[in-house]
Residue, then its C-alpha position, 0 to 999 in steps of 0.5 A: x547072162x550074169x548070175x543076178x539075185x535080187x537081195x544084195x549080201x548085207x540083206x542076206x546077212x541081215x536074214x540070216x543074222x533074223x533067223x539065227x541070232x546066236x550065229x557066229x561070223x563062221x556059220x553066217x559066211x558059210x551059208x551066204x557065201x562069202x568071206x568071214x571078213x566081208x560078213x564081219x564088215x557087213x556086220x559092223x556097218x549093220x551095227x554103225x547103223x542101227x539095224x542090229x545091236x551085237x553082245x558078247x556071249x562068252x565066244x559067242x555073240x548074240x545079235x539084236x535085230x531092230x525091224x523098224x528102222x526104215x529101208x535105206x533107199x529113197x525108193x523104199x525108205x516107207x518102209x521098215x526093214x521088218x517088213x522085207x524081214x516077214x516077207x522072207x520068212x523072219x520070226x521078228x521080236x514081239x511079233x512071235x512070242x519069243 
């Protein structure tokens, strides 16, 4: 039997981009494992569509994250992606004190 795993690589990225927003696109492939050009694509189909806003920091970016925007999939679009985000343990915006 394949190696399956039930988050697909955009949804890793995007935890991990929640977790550690200040994250260069070294670090992110580094632990999700894979390219730096893959996490950048990702990265910038997440921006086209809205889930997460990027600003330059000097070398450095730091990424914005808008949990509630509605999951993708007709099966899930009830509900906001925040809610996988708090569910895998993401600190969101407004919700811990930061």
């Amino acid at each position: 039997m394949g190696q399956w795993t039930f988050l697909s690589n955009h949804g890793r990225v995007f935890v991990y981009i929640t977790k550690h927003p200040r994250s260069t696109t070294e670090a992110i492939s580094r632990e999700v494992g894979l390219s730096q050009r893959g996490v950048q694509k990702i990265i910038a189909e997440l921006e086209a569509a809205g889930y997460i806003a990027r600003r330059r920091e000097g070398r450095c970016n730091h990424y914005t994250v808008h949990p509630e925007l509605p999951m993708r999939h007709p099966l899930e679009r009830e509900h906001a992606v925040g809610e996988l985000l708090l569910a895998l343990g993401c600190d969101l915006p407004g919700k811990s004190g930061r």
